[in-house]
N, C-alpha and C positions, 0 to 999 in steps of 0.2 A: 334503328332507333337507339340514341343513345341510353343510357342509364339516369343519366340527369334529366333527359327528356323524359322518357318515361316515368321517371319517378314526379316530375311535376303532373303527369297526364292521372295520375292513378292518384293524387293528393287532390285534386280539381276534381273529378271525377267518382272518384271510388274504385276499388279495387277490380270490383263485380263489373264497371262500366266496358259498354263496349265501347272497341278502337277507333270503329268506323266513326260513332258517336263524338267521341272525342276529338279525332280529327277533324268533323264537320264544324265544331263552336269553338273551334282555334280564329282567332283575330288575322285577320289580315296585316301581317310582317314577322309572324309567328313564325320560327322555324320550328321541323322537324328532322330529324338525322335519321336516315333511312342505311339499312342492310343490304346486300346481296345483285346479283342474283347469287343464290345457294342451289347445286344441282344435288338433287335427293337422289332420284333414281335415273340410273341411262335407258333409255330405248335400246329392246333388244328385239330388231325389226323379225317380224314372220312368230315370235312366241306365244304372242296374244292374239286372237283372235275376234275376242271380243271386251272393250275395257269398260266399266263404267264409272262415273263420276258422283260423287256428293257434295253440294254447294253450299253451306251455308252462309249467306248474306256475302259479304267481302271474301271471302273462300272462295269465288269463281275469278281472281283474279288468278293466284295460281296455274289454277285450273285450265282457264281456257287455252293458258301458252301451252299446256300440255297437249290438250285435245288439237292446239293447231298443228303442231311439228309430227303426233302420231297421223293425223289425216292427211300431211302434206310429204310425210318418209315412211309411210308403210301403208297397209289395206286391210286393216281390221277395222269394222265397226264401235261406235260409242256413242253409249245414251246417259246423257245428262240428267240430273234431278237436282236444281236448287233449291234451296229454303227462305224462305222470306216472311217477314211479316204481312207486308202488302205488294200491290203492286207496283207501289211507284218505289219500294225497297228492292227490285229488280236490278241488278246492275247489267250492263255490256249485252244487255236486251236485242239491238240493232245487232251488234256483231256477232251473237251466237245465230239472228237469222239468218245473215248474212251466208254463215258459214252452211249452215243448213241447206243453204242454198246451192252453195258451188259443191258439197258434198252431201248431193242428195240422194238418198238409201242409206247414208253409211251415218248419217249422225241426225240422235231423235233427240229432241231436248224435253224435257216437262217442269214446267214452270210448279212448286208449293209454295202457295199463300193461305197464311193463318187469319188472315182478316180479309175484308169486300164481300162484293155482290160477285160470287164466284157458284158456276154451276159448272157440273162435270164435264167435259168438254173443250169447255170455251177454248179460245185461242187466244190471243195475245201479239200482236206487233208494234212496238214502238209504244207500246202502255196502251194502245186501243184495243178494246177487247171486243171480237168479234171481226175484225180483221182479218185477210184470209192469211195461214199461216198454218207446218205442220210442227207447229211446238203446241204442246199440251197444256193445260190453265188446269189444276185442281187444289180444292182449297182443304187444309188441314193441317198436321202440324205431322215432326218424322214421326212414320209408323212404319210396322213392318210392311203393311199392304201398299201402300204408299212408296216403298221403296223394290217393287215387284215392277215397276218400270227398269228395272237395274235386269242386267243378263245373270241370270238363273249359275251358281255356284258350281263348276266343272272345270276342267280342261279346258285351258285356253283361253282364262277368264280371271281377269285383274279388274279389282274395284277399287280406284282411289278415293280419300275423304278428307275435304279440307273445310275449317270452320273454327269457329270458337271450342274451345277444350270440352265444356259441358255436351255441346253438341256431339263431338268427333267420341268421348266416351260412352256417349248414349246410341251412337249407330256403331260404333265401331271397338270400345273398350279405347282404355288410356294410354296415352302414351308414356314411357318412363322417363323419371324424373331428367335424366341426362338426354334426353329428346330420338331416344331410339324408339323403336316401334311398339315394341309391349308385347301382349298376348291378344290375339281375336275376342272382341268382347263385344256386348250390345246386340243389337237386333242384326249384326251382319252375322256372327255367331249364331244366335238362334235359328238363322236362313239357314246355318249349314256351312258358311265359309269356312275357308282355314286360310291359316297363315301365307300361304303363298299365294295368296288371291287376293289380298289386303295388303293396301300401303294408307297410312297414313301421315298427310301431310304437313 
């Protein structure tokens, strides 16, 4: 995204607005000047053995390109946890089943939403709740307990987090200003992580 783009989106909007937001109540012939792809980190096949993910909202676009190429060039296990407001703020809903499906044992996903009629449990397919499905429905907002879906802090074990800033410092501490990785902060820290179990994306 350009700077002038940008800077129109954050003048329209507000500073604080989300992207996603912003992009949904762009006009039709509206452009936006897009980045990348940017490779963050390389697949270092047989290291990890078990990855985990954190989504928040539009954060699992990233994400799931990751989750496809670790499950489709290596054999580690990965459990997903996205964030959402509701449910129908889910994105790539079908395709994380999807994937669940042709890589079944090896990838668990758990649906958080902050709002609905959500009871412990539920399931979730294609926004139908109660659907047969082994992705997880639970509602609340990031917390530690909440993020105990994530593989437990050891050897062998890389949790990535991708989402808006406020979120990614509240699971994970901040990223520094020049967009390197920072220090272990937030509730992945008080889990116990360390630095080499943490990327932030």
């Amino acid at each position: 995204m350009s700077g002038a783009t940008l800077t129109l989106l954050v003048k329209r909007y507000g500073a604080e607005a989300k992207m996603g937001s912003a992009l949904h109540a762009l006009s039709p012939g509206e452009q936006v000047d897009l980045k990348g792809p940017n490779q963050q980190k390389k697949l270092e096949v047989g290291k990890y053995q078990h990855y985990g993910f954190v989504a928040g909202g539009t954060g699992i676009t990233p994400i799931i390109q990751a989750m496809r190429y670790i499950l489709e060039h290596d054999t580690a296990k990965i459990s997903l946890v996205t964030l959402n407001k509701s449910t129908g703020d889910i994105l790539l809903r079908a395709e994380l089943e999807a994937l669940q499906k042709s890589y079944a044992g090896r990838l668990d996903v758990t649906h958080t939403v902050e709002q609905g009629n959500i009871t412990e449990g539920t399931v979730a397919v294609y926004g139908e709740l109660g659907a047969w499905s082994s992705t997880v429905m639970k509602k609340g907002k990031a917390s530690p307990e909440l993020l105990g879906a994530l593989p437990p802090p050891g050897d062998g074990v890389m949790v990535m987090v991708c989402g808006r800033p406020g979120m990614t410092s509240a699971i994970a501490g901040k990223k520094n200003k020049n967009w390197t990785q920072g220090p272990v902060g937030g509730m992945l820290k008080d889990l116990g992580y360390v630095a080499d179990q943490v990327w932030k994306i």
